[in-house]
Wavefront OBJ file of the C-alpha trace (Angstrom):
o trace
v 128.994 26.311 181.320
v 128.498 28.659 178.485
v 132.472 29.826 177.393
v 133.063 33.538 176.755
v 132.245 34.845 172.990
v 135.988 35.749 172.698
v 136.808 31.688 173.403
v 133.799 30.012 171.805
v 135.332 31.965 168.629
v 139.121 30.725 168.886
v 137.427 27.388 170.125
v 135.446 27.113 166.530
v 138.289 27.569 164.918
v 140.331 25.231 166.562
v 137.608 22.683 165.768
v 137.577 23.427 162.354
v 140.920 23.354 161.886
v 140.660 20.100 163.283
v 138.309 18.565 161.205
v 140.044 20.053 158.036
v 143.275 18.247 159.134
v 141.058 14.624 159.308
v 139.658 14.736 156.249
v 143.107 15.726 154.424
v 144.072 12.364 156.411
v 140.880 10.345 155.451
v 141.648 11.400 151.522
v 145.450 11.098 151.522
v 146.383 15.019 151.644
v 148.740 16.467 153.774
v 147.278 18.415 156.444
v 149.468 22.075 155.310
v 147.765 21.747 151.959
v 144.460 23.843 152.544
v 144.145 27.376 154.190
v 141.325 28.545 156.369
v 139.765 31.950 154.955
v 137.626 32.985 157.636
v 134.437 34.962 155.638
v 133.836 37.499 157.963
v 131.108 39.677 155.613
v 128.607 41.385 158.291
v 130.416 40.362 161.477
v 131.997 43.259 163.647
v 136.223 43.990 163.719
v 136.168 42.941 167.329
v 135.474 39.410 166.106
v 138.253 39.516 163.719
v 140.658 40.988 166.090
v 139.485 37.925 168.269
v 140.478 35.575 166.046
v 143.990 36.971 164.941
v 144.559 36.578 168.295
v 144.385 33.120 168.571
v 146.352 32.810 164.867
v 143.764 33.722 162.002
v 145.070 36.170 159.960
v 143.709 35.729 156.463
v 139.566 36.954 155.577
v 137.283 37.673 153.251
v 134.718 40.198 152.362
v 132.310 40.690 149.911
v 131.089 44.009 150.872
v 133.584 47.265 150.031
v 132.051 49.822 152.525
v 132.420 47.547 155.106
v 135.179 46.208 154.430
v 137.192 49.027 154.261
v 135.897 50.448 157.498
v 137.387 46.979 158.903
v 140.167 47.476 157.294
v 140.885 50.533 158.779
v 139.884 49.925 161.925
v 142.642 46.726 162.050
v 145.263 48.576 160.189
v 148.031 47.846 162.819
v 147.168 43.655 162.732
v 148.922 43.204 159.564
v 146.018 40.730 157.992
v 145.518 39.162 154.588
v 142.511 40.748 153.168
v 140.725 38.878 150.395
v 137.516 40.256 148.405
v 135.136 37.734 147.619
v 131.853 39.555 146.410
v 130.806 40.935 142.824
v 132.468 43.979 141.771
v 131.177 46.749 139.921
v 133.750 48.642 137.970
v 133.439 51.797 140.171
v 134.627 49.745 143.264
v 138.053 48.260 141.580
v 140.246 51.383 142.406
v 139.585 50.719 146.446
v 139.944 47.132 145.697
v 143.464 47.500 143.908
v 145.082 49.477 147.046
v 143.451 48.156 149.970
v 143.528 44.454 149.315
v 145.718 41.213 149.071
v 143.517 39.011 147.106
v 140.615 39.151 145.008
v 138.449 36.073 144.205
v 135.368 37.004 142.205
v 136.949 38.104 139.164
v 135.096 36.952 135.791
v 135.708 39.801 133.590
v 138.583 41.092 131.590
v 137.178 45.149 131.870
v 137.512 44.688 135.490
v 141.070 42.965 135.421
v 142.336 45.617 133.155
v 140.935 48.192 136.017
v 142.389 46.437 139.111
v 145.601 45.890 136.928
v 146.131 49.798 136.335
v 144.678 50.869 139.785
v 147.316 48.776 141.328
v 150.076 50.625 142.856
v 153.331 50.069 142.206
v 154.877 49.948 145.767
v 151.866 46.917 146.438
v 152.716 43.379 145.655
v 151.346 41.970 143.085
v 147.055 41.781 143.295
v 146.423 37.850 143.467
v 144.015 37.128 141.359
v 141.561 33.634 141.086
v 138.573 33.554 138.326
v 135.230 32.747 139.670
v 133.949 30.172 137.423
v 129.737 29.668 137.256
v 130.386 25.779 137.590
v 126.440 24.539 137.604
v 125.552 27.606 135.167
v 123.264 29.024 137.538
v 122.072 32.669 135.681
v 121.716 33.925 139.416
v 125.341 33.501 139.852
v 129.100 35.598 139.202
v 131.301 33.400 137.455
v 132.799 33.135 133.596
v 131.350 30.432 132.405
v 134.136 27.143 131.932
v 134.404 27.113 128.380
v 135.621 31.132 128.749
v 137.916 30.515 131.534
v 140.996 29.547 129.505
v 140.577 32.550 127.344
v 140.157 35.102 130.334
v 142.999 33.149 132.244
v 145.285 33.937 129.065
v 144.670 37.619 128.979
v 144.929 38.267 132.820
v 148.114 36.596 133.026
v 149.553 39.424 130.357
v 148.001 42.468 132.866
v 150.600 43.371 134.643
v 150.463 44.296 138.476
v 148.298 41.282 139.117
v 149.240 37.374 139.863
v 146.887 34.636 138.716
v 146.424 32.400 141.145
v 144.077 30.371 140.643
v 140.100 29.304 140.004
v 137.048 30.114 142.789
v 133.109 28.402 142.154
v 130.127 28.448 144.233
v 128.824 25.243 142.934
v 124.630 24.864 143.050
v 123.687 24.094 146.763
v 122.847 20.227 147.646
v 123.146 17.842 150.699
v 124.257 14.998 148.759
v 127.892 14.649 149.428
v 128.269 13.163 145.856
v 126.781 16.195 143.805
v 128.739 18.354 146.127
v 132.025 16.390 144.877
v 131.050 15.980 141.147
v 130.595 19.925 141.191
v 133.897 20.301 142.830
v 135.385 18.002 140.225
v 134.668 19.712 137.590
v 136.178 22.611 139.540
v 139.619 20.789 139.773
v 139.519 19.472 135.866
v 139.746 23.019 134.822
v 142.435 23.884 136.764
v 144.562 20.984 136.035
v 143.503 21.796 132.043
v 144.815 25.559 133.062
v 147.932 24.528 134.817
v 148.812 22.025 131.692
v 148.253 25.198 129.321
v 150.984 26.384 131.031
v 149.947 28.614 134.174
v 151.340 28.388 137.318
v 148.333 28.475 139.171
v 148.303 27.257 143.177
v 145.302 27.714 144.300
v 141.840 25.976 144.423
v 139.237 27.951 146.678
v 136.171 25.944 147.202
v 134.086 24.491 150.073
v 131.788 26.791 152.894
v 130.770 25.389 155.779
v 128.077 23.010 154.400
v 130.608 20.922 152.063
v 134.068 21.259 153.239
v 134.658 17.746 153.356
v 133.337 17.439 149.321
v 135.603 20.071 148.655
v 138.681 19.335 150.372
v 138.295 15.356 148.774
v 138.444 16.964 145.221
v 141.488 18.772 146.003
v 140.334 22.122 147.877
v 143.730 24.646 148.619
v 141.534 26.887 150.508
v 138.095 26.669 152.030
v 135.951 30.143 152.552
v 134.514 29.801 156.042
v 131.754 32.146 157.676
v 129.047 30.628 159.911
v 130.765 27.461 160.895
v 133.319 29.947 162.313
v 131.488 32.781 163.543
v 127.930 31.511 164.588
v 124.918 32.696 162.730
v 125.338 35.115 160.610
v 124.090 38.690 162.126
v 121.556 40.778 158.952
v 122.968 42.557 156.703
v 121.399 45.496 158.009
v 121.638 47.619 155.303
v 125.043 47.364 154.483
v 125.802 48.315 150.691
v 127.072 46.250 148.070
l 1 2 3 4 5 6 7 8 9 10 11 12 13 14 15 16 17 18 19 20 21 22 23 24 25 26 27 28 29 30 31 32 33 34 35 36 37 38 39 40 41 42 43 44 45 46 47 48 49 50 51 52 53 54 55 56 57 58 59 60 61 62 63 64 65 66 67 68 69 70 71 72 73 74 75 76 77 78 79 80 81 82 83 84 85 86 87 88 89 90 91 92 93 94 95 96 97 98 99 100 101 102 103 104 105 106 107 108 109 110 111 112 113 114 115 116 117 118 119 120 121 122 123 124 125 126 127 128 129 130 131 132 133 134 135 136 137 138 139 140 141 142 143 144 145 146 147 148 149 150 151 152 153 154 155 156 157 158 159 160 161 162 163 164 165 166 167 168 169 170 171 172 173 174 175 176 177 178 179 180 181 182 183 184 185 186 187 188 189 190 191 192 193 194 195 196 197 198 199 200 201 202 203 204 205 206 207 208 209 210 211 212 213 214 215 216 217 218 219 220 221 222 223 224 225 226 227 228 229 230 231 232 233 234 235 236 237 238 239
């Protein structure tokens, strides 16, 4: 028997939650130690009402339009919002007041922008580069041997929190590419947090190499179909 849409979505995410907690036990993590962003780019507010219902309260977008329209339309739910997509300088001011986290940042212009956009009765913006790990030309990311540099100069913005390092490593099945990527991932951010930053978080692994990311040291894995099914089109929705 076919469960309800509402319980096939808390039931995912049980299950994943599940399988997250074994393979912190398989590589000698504690099962606290990674966080569950569920990506929810394209899928309606119902679903993510759904799932803070049954305890999910953190997501990410990578579309502003959209996400704000979700934000608005959750308002009362209290959730942590991160943004996850490229951003063009034009979108930072909506970025600075409406969300908790941002992930994709590789630039210093756009740090500067989300650092004086902030306002000052927000929290501190939390803040973790997206590195271009496997130097793919199609993909965001300051490139590693920058990332020290850019890591130095956000930490002096003020109104914003460095948290950490984000990568999209080159897609591949083989579980030991997918960990070598991630490794050299993890290597920065231990060369980062010896230079003297207090970073705490490590966001890597989507649904197709969780387990590669969460053995190289994963603090938080970015999860959208696993979660939510297929993933509806985009259907014209604007960067």
């Amino acid at each position: 028997m076919t469960l309800p849409h509402d319980q096939q979505l808390c039931q995912r995410r049980q299950e994943l939650l599940d399988r997250i907690g074994e393979w912190c036990d398989q590589y000698g993590r504690a099962r606290d130690c990674v966080r569950l962003l569920a990506v929810s780019k394209h899928f309606p507010a119902g679903d993510i009402q759904t799932l803070a219902g049954c305890g999910q309260l953190a997501f990410g977008e990578s579309y502003l339009k959209e996400a704000v329209d979700k934000l608005d339309a959750l308002a009362g739910l209290h959730l942590e919002w991160h943004f996850i997509g490229p951003m063009q300088s034009n979108k930072t001011r909506r970025v600075a007041e409406r969300f908790a986290w941002v992930q994709s940042l590789d630039r210093l212009k756009i740090a500067q922008r989300l650092a004086e956009q902030r306002p000052a009765d927000l929290p501190p913006l939390n803040i973790c580069l997206q590195v271009n790990i496997s130097g793919e030309t199609s993909k965001s990311g300051v490139e590693p041997a920058a990332a020290a540099e850019l890591a130095a100069a956000v930490s002096e913005l003020p109104r914003l929190r460095l948290r950490g390092l984000m990568a999209i490593p080159a897609p591949t099945i083989q579980f030991g590419e997918q960990r070598r990527g991630f490794a050299r991932l993890r290597e920065l951010f231990e060369d980062l947090t010896a230079a003297g930053h207090a970073l705490d978080t490590l966001s890597m692994g989507m649904s197709n190499d969780l387990e590669a990311a969460i053995a190289e040291g994963s603090t938080l894995v970015r999860v959208g179909t696993a979660l939510f099914g297929q993933r509806p089109p985009p259907d014209g929705v604007p960067p």
